[in-house]
N, C-alpha and C positions, 0 to 999 in steps of 0.2 A: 641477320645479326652476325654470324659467323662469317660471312665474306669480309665483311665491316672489319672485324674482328682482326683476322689476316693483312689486311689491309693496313690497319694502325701497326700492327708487329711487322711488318717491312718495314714500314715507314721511321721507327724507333732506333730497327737498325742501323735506317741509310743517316740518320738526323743525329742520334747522340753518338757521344763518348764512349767505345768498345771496352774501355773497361768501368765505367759506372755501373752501378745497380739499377736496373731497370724495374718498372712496376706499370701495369696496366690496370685503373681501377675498370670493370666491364657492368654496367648496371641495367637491365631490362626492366620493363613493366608491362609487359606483354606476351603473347603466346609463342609455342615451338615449330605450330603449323605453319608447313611451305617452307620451312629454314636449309636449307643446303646439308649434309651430310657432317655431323659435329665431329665424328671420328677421323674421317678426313683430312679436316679441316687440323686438328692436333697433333697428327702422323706428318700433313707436310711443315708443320712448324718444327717440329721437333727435328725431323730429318736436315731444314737447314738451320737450325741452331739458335732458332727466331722465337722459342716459346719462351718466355718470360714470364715472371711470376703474375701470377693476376687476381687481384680483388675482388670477386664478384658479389653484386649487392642483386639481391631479388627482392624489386618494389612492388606491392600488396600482389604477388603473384602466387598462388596458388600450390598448397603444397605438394599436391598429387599430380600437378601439372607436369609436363614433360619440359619447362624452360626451367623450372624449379633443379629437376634434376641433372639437367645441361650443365648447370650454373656450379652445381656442388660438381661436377665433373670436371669441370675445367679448370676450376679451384684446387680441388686434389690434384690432378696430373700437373700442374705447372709449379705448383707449392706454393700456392697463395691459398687466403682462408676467404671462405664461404660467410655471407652475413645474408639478414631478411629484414625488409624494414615495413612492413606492415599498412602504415602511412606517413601521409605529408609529414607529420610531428616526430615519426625516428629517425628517416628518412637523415636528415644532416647527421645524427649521430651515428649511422651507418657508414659517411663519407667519410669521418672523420676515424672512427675506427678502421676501416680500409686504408685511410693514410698510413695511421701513428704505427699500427703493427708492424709494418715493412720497416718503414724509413725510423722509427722510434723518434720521430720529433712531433707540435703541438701543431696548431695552424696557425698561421702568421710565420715562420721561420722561413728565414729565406735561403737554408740552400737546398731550393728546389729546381729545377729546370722542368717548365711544364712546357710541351709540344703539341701545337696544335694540326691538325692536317685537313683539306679540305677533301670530301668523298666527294667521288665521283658520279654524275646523278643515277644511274646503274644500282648503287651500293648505298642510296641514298632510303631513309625509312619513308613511308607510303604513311603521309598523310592518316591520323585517326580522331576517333573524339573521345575526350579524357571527361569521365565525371565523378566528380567530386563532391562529399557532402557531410552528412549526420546522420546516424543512425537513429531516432529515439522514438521512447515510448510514448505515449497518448497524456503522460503528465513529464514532456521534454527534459526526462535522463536518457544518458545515453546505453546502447544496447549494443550486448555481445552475438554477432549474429552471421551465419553467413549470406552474402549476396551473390544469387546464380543470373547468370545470362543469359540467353535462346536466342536460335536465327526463328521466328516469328514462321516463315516461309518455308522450312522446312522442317520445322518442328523439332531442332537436333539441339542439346546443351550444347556451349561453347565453353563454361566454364565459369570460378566460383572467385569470392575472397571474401573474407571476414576483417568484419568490422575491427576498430582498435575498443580492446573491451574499458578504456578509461577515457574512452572520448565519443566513440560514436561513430568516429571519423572513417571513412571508407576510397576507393579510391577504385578505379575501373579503366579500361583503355578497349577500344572495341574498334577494326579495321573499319573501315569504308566501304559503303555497298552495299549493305545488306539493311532488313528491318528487326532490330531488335527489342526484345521484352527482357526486363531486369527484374527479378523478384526478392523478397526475404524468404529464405528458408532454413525455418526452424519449428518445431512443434510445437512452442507456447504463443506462436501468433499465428496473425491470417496471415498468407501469403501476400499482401500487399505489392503489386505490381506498377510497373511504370512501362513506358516502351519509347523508344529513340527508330525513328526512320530515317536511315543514311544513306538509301539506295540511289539519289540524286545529289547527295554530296560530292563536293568538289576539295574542298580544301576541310583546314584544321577545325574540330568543333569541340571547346569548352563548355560546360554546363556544371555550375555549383550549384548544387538545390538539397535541402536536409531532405530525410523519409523519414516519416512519422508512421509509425505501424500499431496497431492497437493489439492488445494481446484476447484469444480468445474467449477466455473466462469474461473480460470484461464484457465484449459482444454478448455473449451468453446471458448475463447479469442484467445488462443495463439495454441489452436492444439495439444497441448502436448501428447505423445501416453503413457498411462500406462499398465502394465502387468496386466493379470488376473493370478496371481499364482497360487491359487488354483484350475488348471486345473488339473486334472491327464489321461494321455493316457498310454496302454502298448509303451514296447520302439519300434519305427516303426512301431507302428498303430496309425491310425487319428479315431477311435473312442472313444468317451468319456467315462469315467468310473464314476459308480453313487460316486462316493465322490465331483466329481466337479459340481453336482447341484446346492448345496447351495449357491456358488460364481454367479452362474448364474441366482439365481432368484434374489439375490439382484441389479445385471448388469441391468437385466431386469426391474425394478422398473423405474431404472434410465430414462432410454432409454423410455419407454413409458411416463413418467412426463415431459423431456425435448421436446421428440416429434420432433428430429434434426436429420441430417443426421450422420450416425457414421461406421466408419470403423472397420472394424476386419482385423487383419494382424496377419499370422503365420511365423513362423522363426523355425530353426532349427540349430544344430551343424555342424561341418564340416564331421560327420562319414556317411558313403556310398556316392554314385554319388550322380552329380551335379542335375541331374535331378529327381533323386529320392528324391532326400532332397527337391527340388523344389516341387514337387508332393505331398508331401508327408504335408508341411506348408500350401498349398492351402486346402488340405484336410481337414486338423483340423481348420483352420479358418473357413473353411465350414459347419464344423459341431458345430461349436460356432454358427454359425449365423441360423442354421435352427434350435437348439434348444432354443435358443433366440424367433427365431419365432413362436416356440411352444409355447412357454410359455406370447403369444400377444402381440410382441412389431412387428408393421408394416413393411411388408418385404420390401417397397418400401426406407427404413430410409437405410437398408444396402449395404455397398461397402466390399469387400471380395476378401482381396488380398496373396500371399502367394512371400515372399522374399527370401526361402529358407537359405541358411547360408549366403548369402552376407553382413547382418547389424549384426553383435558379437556386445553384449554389455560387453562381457567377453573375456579373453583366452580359446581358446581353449585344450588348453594343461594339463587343468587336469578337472577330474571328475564334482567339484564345477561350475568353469568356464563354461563347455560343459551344464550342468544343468541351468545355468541361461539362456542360450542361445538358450535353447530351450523353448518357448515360444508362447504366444498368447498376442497379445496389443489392445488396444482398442483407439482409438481416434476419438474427434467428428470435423466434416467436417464444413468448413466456408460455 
């Protein structure tokens, strides 16, 4: 970003009128990791006379994040003001305040002079995949919530955002390359997890999909079973693979706090025998629950059952469907 950044501030120089007022709106939605030296970058602006005042808009980035803090950095020193826009829905009212403060006119006025510049592929941003959606509850209102990231593979947070608490609406951006898990995390629900694998990704990946989270009291009440997604086994093995640990310490928090009886149930697709597939769902529920147990949640709290393919919550009949249907659920016992 900040090379980018430089980049356009030459450009500005070489391209307008020396004595107009200049304005760079600067808007991220993404992280600070790998970015080039921001002080730097500010000291040689400054030194040839090329800092110009600039807008910076931080889209659903994260407040404790270090882009967050960049952004209000470069704002103060240049004397342009700092905005956050949450998501897609303030997002234009962010652009538009970025204008009007500067320039004090509406949108549509035309004495503006906008310059465009083409980067250089160098200075060019790397390909990511944006996901976008809804946050709601288990009766589709929408929830105030934050949503965290992991690299799957090495088990390390990447970072968070929170939902728009009058919509639902959430928004994410995550590099190329890696395998990640995205969760809710907040104490009135389950951590409800999803996970995106990008490590054979080549170009841009869009994905709109609401998450529906259930809150725990209702599990508790009503019994509800939910998935543990982020489990990963080879196909027809029941032993666990280190990316699904971190689904399981946060399981495990749970489970030791509520201190209640709780079920592990495995499932599988309809591919091989009836009793291998049977065999084969008791297994990996099994090895949910003894690692569970490692990790001190009391072995006495677990039931540990295996359904084989009899419950589809899917078709069978293509790849997607057979993928959701093989699973691990969790549900706690009256």
């Amino acid at each position: 970003m900040y090379p980018a950044y430089f980049q356009a501030s030459t450009a500005l120089m070489k391209l307008s009128n020396p004595r107009s007022e200049k304005v760079i709106v600067l808007m991220t939605d993404g992280d600070a990791n790998g970015c080039s030296d921001l002080y730097q970058t500010l000291t040689s602006l400054k030194k040839t006379g090329q800092l110009y005042k600039t807008q910076t808009i931080a889209y659903a980035v994260d407040s404790n994040s270090q882009a967050y803090k960049d952004l209000e950095l470069i704002a103060n020193i240049s004397g342009g003001n700092f905005f956050f826009a949450s998501g897609t829905s303030d997002l234009g009212a962010a652009f538009e305040r970025a204008n009007s403060t500067l320039f004090n006119i509406v949108s549509g006025s035309e004495n503006q002079d906008i310059y465009e510049i083409n980067l250089p592929p160098h200075l060019r941003p790397d390909f990511v995949a944006k996901i976008e959606g809804k946050l709601l509850d288990e009766h589709n209102r929408p929830i105030d919530a934050n949503i965290s990231w992991e690299d799957l593979e090495k088990g390390q947070l990447i970072g968070a955002a929170r939902s728009n608490p009058s919509t639902g609406e959430f928004f994410i951006t995550l590099p190329l390359g890696k395998n990640y898990g995205y969760y809710v995390e907040d104490n009135k629900y389950f951590p409800l997890s999803q996970n995106i694998d990008l490590r054979n990704a080549n170009s841009a990946v869009n994905i709109s999909k609401d998450f529906k989270v259930i809150s725990l009291d209702s599990m508790i009440v009503n019994g509800v079973s939910v998935p543990l997604n982020n489990l990963f086994f080879e196909f027809g093995k029941a032993e666990l693979l280190f990316a699904s640990r971190q689904e399981l310490k946060r399981v495990s928090v749970i489970i030791k706090k509520l201190n209640i009886p709780v079920e592990i149930s495995g499932h599988t697709d309809i591919i091989g025998t009836e009793n291998a597939n049977q065999r084969l769902s008791e297994n990996r529920a099994q090895n949910v629950a003894d690692y569970l147990i490692q990790l001190g949640c009391p072995k006495e709290l677990f039931t540990v059952v295996g359904f084989g393919a009899s419950r589809p919550i899917a078709t069978n009949d293509s790849d997607q469907g057979r993928a959701l249907n093989r699973r691990v659920e969790i549900r706690f016992l009256p």
